[in-house]
PDB file of N, CA, C and O in Angstrom:
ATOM      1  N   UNK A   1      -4.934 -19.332  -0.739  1.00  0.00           N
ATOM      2  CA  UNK A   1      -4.052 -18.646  -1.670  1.00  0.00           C
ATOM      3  C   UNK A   1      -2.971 -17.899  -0.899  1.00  0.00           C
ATOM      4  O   UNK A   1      -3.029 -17.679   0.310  1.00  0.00           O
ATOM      5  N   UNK A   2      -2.026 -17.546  -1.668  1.00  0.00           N
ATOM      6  CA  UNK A   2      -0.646 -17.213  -1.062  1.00  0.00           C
ATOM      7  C   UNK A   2      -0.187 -16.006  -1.542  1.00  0.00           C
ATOM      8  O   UNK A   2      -1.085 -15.228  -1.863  1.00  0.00           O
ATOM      9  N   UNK A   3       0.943 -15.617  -1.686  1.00  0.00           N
ATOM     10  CA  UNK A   3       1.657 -14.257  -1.983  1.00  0.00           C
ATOM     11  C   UNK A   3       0.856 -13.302  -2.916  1.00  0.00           C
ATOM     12  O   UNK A   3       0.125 -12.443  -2.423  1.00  0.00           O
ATOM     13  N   UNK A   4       0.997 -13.454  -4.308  1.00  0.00           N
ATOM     14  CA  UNK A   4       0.248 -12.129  -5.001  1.00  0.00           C
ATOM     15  C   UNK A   4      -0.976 -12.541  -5.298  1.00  0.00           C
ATOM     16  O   UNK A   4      -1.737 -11.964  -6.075  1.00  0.00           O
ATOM     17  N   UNK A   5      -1.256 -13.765  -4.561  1.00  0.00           N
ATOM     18  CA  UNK A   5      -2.965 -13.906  -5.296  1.00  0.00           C
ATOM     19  C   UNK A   5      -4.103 -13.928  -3.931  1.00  0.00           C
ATOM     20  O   UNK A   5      -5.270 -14.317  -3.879  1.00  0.00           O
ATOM     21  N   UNK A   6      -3.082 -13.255  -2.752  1.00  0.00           N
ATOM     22  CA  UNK A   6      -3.686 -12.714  -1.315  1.00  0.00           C
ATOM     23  C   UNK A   6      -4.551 -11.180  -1.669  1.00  0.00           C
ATOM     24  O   UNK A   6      -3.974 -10.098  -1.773  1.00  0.00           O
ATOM     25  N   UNK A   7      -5.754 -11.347  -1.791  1.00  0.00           N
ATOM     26  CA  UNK A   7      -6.202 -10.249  -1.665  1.00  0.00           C
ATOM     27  C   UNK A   7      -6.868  -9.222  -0.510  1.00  0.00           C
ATOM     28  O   UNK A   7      -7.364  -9.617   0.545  1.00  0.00           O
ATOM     29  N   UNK A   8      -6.776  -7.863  -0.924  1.00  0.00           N
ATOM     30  CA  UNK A   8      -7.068  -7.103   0.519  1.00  0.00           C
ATOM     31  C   UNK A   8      -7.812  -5.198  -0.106  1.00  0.00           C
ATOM     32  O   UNK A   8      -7.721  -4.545  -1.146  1.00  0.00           O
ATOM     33  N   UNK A   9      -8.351  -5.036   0.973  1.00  0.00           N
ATOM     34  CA  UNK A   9      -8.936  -3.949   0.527  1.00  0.00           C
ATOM     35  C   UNK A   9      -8.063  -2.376   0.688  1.00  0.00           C
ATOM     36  O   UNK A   9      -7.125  -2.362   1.485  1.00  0.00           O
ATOM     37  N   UNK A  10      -8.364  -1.223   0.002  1.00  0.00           N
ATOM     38  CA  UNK A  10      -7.899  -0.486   0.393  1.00  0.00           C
ATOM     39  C   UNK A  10      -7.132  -0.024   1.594  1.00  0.00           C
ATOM     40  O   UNK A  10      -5.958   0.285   1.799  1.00  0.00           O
ATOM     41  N   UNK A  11      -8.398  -0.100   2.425  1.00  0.00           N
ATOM     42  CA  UNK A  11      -8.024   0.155   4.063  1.00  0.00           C
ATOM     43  C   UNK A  11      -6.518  -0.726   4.106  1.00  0.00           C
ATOM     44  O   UNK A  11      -5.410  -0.190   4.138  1.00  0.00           O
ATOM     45  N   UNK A  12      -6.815  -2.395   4.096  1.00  0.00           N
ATOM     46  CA  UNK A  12      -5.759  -3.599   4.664  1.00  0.00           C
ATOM     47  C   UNK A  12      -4.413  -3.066   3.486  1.00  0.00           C
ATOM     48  O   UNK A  12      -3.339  -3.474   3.929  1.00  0.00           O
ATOM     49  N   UNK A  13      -4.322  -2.676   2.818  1.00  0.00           N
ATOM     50  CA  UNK A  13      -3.273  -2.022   1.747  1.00  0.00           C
ATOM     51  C   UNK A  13      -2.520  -1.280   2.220  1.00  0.00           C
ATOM     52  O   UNK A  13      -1.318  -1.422   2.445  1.00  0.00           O
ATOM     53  N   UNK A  14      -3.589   0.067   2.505  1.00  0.00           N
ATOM     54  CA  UNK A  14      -2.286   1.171   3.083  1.00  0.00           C
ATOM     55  C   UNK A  14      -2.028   0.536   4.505  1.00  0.00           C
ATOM     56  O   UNK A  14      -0.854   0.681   4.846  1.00  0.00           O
ATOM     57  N   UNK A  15      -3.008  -0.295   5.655  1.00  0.00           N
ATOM     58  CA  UNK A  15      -1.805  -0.590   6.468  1.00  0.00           C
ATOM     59  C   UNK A  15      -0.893  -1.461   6.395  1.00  0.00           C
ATOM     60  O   UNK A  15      -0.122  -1.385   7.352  1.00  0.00           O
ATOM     61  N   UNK A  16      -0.593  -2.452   5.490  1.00  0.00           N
ATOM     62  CA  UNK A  16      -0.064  -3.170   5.353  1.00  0.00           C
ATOM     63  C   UNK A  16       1.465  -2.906   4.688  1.00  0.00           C
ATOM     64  O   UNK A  16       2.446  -3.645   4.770  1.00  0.00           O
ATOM     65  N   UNK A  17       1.328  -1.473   3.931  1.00  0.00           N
ATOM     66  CA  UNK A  17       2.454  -0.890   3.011  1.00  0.00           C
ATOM     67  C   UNK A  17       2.882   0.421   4.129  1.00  0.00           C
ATOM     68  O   UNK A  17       3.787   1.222   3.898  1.00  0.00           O
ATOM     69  N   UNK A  18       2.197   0.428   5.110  1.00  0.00           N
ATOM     70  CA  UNK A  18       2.092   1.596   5.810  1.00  0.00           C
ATOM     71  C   UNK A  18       2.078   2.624   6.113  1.00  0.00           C
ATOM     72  O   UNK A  18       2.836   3.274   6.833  1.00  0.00           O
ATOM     73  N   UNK A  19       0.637   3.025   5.241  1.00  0.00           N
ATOM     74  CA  UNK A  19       1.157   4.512   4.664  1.00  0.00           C
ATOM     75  C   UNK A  19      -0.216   4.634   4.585  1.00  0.00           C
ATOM     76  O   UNK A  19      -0.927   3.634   4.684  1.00  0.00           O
ATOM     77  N   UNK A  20      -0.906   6.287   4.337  1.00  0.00           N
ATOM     78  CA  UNK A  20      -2.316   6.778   4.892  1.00  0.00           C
ATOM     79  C   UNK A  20      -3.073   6.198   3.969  1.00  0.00           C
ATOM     80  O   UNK A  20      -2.354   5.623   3.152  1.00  0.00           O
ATOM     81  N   UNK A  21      -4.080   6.106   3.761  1.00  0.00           N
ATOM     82  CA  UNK A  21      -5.219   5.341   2.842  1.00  0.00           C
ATOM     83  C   UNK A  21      -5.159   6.258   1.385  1.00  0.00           C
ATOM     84  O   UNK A  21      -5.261   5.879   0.218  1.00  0.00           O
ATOM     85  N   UNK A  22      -4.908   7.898   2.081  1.00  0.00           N
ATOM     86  CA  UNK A  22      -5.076   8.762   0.591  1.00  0.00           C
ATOM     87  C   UNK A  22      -3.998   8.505  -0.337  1.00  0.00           C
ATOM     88  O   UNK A  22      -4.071   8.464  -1.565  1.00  0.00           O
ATOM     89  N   UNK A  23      -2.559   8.265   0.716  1.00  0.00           N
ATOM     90  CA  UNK A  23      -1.334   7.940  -0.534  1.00  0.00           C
ATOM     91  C   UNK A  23      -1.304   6.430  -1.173  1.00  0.00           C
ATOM     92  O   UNK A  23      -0.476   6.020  -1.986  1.00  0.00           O
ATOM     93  N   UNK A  24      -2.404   5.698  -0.613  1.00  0.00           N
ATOM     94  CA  UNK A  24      -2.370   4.606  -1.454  1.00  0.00           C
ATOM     95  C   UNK A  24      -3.646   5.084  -2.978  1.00  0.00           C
ATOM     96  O   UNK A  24      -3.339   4.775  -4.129  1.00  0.00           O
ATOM     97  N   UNK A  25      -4.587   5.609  -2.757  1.00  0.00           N
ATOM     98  CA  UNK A  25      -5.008   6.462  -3.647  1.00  0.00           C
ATOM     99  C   UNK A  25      -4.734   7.271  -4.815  1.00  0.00           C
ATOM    100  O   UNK A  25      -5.280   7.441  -5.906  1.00  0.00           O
ATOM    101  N   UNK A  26      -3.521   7.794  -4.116  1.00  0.00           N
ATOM    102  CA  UNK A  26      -2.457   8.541  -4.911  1.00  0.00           C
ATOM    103  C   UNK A  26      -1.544   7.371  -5.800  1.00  0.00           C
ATOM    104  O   UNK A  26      -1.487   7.484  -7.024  1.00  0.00           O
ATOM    105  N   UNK A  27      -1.045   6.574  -5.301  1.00  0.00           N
ATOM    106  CA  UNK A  27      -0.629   5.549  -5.803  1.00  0.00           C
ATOM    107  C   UNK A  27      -1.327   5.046  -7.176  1.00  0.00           C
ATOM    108  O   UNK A  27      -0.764   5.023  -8.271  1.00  0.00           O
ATOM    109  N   UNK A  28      -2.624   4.659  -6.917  1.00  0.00           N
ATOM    110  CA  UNK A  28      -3.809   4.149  -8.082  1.00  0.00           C
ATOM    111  C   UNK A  28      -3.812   5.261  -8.995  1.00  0.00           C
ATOM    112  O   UNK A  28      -3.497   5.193 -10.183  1.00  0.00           O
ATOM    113  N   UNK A  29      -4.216   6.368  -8.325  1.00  0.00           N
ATOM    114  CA  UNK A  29      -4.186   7.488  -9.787  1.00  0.00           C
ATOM    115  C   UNK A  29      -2.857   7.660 -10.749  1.00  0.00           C
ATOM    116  O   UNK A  29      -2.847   7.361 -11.943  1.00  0.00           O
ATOM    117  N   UNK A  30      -1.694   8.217  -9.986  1.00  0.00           N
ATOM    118  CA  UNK A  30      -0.124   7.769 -10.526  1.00  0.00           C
ATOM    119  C   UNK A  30       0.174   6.881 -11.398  1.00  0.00           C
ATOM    120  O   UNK A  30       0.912   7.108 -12.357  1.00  0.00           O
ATOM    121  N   UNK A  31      -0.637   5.232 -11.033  1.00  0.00           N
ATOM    122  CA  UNK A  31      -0.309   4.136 -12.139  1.00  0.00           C
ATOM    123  C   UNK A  31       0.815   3.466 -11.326  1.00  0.00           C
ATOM    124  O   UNK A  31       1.336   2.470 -11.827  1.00  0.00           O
ATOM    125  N   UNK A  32       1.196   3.849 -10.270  1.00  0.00           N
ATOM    126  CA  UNK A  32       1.891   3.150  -9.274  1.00  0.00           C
ATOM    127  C   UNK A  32       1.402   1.753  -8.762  1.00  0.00           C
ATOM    128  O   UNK A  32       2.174   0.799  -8.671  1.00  0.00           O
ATOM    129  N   UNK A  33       0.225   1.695  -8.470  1.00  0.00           N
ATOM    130  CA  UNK A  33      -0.729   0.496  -8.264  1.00  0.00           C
ATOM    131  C   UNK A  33      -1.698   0.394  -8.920  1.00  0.00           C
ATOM    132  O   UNK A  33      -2.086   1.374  -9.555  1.00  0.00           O
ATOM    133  N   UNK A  34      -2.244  -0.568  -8.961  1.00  0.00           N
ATOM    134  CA  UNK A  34      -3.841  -0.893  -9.962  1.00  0.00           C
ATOM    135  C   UNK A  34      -4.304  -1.773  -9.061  1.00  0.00           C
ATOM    136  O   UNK A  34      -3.666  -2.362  -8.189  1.00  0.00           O
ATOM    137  N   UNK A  35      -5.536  -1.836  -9.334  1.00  0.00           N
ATOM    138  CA  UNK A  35      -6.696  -2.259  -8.317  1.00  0.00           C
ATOM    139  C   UNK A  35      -6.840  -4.109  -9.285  1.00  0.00           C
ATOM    140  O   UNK A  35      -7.327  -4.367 -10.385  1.00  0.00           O
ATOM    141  N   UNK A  36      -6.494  -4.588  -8.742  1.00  0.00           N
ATOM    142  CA  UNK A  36      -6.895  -7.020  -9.114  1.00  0.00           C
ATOM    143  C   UNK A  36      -8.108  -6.800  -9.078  1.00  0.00           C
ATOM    144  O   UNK A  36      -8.569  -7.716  -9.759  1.00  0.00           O
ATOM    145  N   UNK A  37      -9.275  -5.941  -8.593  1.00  0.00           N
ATOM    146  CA  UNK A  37     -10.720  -6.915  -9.098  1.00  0.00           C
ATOM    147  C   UNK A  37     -11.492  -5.627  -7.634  1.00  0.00           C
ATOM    148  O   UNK A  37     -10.969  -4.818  -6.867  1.00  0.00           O
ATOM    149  N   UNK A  38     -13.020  -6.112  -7.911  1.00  0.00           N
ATOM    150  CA  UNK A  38     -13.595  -5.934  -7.197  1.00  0.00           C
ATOM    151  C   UNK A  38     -14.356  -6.319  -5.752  1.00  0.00           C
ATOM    152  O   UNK A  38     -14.799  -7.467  -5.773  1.00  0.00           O
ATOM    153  N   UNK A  39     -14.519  -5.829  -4.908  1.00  0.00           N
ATOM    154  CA  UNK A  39     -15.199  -6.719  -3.704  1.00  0.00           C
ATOM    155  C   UNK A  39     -16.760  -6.619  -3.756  1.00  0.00           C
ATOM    156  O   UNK A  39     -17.002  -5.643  -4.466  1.00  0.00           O
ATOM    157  N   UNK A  40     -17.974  -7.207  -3.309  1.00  0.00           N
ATOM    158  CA  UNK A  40     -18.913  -7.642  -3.469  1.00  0.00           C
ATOM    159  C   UNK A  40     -19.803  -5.920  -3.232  1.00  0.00           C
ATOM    160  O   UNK A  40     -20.910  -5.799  -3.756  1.00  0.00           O
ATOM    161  N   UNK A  41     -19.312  -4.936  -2.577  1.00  0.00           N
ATOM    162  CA  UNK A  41     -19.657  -3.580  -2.452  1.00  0.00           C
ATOM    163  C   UNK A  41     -19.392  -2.619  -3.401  1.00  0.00           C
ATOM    164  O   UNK A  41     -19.844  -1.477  -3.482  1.00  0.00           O
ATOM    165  N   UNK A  42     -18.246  -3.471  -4.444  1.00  0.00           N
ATOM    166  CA  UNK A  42     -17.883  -2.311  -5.730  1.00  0.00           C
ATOM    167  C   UNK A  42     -16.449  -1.897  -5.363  1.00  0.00           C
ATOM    168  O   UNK A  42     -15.937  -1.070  -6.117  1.00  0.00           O
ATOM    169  N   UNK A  43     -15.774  -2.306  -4.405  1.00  0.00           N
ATOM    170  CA  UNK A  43     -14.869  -1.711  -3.580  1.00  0.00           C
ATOM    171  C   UNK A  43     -13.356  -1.924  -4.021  1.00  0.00           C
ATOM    172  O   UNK A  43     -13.563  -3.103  -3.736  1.00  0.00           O
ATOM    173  N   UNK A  44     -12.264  -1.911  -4.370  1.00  0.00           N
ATOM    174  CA  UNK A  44     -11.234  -2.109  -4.876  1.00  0.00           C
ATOM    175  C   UNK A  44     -10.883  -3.497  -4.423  1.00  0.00           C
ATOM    176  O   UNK A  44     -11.541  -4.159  -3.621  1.00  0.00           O
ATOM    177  N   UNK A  45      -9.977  -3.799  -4.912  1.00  0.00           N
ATOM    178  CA  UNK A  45      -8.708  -5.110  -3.979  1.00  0.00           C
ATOM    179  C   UNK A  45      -7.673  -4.842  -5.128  1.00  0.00           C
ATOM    180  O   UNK A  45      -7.692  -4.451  -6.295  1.00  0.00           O
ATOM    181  N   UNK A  46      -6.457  -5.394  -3.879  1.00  0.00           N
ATOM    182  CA  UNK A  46      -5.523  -5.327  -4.224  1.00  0.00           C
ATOM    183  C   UNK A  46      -4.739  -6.490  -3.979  1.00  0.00           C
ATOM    184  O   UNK A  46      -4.772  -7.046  -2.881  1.00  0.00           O
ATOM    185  N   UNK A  47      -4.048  -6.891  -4.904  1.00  0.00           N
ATOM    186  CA  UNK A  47      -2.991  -8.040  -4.169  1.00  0.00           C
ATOM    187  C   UNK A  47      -1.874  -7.545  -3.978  1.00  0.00           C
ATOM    188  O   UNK A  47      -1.162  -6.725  -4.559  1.00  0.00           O
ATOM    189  N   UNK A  48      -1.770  -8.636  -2.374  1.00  0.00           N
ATOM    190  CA  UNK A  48      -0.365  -8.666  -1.634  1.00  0.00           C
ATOM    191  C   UNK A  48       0.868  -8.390  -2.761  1.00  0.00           C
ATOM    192  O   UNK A  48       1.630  -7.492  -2.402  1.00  0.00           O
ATOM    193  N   UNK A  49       1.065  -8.770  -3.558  1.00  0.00           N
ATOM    194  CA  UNK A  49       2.238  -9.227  -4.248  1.00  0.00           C
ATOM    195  C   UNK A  49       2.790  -7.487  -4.888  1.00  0.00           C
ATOM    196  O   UNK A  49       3.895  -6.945  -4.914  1.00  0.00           O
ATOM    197  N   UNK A  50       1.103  -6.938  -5.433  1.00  0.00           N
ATOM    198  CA  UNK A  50       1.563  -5.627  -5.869  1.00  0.00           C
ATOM    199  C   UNK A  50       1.357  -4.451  -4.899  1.00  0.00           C
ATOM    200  O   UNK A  50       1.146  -3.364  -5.436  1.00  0.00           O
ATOM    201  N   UNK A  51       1.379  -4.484  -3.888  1.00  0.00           N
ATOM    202  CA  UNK A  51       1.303  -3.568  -2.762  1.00  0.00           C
ATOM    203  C   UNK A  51       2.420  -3.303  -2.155  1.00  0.00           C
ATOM    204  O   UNK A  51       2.757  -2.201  -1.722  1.00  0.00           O
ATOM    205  N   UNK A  52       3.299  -4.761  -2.086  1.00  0.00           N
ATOM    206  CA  UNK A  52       4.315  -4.470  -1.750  1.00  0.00           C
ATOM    207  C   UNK A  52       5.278  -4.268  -2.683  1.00  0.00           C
ATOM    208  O   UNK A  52       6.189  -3.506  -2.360  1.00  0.00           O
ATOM    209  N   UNK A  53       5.304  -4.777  -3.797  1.00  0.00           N
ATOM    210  CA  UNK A  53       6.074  -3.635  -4.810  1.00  0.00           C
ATOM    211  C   UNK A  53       5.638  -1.984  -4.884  1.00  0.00           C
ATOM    212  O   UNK A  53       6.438  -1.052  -4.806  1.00  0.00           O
ATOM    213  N   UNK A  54       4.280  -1.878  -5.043  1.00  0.00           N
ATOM    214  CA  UNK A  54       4.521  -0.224  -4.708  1.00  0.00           C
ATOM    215  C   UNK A  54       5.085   0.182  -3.841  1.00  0.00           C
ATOM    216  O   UNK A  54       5.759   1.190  -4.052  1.00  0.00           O
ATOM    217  N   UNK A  55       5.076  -0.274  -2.784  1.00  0.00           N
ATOM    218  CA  UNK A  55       5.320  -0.221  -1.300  1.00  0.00           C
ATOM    219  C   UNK A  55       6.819   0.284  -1.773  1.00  0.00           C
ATOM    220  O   UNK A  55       7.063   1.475  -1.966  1.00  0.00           O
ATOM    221  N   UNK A  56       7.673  -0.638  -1.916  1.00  0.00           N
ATOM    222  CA  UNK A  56       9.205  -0.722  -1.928  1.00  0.00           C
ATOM    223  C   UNK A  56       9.486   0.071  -3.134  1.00  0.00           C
ATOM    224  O   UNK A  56      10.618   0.537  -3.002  1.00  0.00           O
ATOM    225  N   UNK A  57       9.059   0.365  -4.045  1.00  0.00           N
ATOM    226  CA  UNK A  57       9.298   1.433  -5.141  1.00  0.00           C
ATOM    227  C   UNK A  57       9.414   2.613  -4.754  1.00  0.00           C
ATOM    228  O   UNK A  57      10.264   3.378  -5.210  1.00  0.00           O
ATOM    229  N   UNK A  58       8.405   2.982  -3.680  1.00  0.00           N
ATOM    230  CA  UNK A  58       8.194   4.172  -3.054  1.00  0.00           C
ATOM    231  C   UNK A  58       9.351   4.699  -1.956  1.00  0.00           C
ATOM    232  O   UNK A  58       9.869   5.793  -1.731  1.00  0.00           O
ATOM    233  N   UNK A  59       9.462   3.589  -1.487  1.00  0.00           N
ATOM    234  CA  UNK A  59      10.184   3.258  -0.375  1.00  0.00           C
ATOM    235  C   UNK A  59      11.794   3.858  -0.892  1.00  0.00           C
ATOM    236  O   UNK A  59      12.456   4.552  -0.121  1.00  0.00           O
ATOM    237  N   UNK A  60      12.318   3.479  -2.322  1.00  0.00           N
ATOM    238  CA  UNK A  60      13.833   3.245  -3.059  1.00  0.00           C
ATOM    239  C   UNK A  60      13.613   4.707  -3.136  1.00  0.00           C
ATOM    240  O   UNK A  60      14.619   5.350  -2.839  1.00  0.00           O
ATOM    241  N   UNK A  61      12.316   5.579  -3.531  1.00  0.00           N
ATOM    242  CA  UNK A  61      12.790   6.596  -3.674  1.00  0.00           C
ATOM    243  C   UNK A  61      12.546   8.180  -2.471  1.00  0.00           C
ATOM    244  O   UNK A  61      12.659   9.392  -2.656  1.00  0.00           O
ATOM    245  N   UNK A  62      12.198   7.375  -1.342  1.00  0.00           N
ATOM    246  CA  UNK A  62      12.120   8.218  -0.039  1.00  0.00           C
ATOM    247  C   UNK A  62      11.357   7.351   0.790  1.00  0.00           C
ATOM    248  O   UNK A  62      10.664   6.352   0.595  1.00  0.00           O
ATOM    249  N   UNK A  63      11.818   8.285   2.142  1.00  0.00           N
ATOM    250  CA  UNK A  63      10.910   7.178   3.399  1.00  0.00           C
ATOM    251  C   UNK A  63       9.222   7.548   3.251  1.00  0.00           C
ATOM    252  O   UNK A  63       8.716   8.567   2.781  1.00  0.00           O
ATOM    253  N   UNK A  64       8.634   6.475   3.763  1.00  0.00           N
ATOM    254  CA  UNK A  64       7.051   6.775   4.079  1.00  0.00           C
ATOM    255  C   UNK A  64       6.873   7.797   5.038  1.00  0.00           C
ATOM    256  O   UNK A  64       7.751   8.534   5.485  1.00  0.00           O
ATOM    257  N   UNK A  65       5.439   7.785   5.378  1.00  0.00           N
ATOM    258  CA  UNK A  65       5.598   8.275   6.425  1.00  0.00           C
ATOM    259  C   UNK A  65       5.968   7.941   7.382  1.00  0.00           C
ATOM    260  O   UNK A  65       6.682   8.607   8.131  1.00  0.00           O
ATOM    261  N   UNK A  66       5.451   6.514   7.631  1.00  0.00           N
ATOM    262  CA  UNK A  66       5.295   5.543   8.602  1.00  0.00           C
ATOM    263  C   UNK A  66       7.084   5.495   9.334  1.00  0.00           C
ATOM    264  O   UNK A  66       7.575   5.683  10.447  1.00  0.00           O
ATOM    265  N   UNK A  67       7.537   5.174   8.114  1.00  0.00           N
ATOM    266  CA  UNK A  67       9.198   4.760   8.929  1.00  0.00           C
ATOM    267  C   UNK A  67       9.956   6.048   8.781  1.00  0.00           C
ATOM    268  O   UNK A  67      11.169   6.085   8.990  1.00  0.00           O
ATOM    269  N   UNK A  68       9.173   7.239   8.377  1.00  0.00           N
ATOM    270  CA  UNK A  68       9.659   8.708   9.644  1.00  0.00           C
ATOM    271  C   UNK A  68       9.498   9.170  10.773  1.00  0.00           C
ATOM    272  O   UNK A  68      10.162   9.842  11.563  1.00  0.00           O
ATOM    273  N   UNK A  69       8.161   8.547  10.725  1.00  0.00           N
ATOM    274  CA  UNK A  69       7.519   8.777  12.232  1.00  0.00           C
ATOM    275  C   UNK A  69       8.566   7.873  13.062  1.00  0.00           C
ATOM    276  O   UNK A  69       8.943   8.267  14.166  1.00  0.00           O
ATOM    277  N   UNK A  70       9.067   6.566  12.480  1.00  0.00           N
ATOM    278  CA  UNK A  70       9.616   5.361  13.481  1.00  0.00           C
ATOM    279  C   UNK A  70      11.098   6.052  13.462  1.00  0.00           C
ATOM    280  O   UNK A  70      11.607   6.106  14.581  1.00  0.00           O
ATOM    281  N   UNK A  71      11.740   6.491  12.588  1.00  0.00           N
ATOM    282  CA  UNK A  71      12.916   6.923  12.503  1.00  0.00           C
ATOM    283  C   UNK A  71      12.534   8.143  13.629  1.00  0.00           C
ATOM    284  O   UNK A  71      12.887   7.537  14.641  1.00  0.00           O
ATOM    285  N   UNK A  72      12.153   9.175  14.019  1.00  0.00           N
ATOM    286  CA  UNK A  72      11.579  10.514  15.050  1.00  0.00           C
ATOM    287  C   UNK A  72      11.798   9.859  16.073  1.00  0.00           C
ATOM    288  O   UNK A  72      12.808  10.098  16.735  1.00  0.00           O
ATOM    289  N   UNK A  73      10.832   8.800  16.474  1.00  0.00           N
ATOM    290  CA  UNK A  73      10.524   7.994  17.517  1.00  0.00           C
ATOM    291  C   UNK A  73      11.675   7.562  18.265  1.00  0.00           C
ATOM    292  O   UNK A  73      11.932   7.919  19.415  1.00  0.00           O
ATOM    293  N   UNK A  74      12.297   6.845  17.617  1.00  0.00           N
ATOM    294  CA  UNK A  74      13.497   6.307  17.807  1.00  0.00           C
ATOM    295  C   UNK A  74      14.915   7.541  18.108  1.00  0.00           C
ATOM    296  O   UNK A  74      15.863   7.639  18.887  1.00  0.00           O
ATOM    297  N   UNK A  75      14.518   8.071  17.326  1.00  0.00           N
ATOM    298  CA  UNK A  75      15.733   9.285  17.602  1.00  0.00           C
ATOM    299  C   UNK A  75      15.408   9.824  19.105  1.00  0.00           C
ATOM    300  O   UNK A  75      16.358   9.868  19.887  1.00  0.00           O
ATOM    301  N   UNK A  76      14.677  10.058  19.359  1.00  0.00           N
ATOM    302  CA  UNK A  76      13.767  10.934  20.737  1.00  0.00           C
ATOM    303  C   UNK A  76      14.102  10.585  21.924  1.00  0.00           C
ATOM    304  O   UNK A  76      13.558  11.107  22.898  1.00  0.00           O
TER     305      UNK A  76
END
């Protein structure tokens, strides 16, 4: 399977959108993201397809953390 029907767990989410595990959390509670199904532990998943739309929603309306830290980095 391919683009939004790639699934991944919490953890593989926030690094993948790059951002701490709690603001992808924050995300789910918000209604920003919703959880595609369960994993065999009870555990969330998410698909690729809507991770990175939260991702970039978030993104239109300020930087992550991730690409502040890289923006710092880079400035330095």
């Amino acid at each position: 399977m391919t683009g939004d029907e790639d699934w991944m767990t919490a953890q593989e989410a926030a690094l993948f959108a790059g951002v701490h595990i709690q603001t992808l959390r924050s995300w789910v509670r918000r209604g920003h993201l919703e959880p595609g199904g369960l994993n065999a532990q009870g555990r969330y998943l998410f698909r690729l397809g809507d991770v990175a739309r939260a991702e970039a929603a978030t993104r239109s309306k300020g930087m992550t953390r991730a690409s502040a830290t890289r923006s710092l980095a880079i400035a330095a």
